[in-house]
Legacy VTK file of the C-alpha trace (Angstrom):
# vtk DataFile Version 3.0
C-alpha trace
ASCII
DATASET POLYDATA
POINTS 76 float
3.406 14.612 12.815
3.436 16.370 16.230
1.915 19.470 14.607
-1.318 17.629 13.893
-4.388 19.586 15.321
-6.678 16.966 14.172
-6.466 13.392 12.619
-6.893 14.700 9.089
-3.775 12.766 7.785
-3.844 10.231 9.859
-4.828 7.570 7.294
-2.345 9.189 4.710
0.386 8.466 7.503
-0.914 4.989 8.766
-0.343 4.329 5.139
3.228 4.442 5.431
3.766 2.220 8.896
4.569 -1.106 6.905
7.192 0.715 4.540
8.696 2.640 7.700
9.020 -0.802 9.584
10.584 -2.489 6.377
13.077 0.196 5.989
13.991 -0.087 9.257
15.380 -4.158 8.686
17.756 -3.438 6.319
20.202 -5.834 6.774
24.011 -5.174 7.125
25.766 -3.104 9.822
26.823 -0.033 7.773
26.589 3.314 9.190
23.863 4.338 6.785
21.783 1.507 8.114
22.267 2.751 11.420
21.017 5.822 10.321
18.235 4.235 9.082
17.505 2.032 11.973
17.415 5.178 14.132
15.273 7.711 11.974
13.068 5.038 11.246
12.417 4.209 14.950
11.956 8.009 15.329
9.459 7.782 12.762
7.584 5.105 14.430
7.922 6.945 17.801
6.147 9.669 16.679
2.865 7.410 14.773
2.626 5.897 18.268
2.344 9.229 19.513
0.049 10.205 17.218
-2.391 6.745 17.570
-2.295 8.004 21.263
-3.542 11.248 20.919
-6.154 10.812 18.362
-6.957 7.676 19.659
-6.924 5.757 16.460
-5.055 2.561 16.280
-3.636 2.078 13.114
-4.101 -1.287 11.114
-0.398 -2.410 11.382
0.109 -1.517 14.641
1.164 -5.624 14.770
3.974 -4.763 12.518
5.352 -1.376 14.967
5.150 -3.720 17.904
6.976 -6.306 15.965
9.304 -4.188 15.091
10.118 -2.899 18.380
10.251 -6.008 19.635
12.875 -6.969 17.415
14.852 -4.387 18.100
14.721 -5.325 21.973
15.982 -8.696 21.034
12.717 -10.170 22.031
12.532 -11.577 18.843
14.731 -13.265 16.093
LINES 1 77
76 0 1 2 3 4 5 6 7 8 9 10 11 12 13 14 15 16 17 18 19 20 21 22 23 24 25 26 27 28 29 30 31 32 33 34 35 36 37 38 39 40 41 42 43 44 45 46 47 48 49 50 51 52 53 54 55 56 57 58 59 60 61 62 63 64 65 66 67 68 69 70 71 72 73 74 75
């Protein structure tokens, strides 16, 4: 996503934001879904960078702040 020299894909991408987020709650505390937890919020790091820079808010943006949230512990 950081290669983007325009917002060509950016609906293709913003497509993907709810799936990304619902990966990302896997429950259980296995390794792999620590792995997931982590590439996933990498994932998400990088579609806030690229709403920022293209200045496009995506649709579920709710659902990346949610999700961030959660991970903070700010919500249960």
């Amino acid at each position: 996503m950081n290669v983007q020299v325009d917002s060509t894909y950016t609906h293709n991408i913003e497509k993907l934001v709810r799936k990304v987020c619902m990966l990302s709650q896997e429950p259980g505390e296995t390794h792999e879904n620590g792995c997931l937890r982590a590439s996933s919020l990498q994932c998400l790091s990088a579609m806030v960078w690229l709403m920022t820079e293209f200045s496009h808010i995506f649709a579920d943006f709710d659902e990346v702040s949610y999700f961030l949230f959660f991970l903070a512990g700010l919500v249960h």
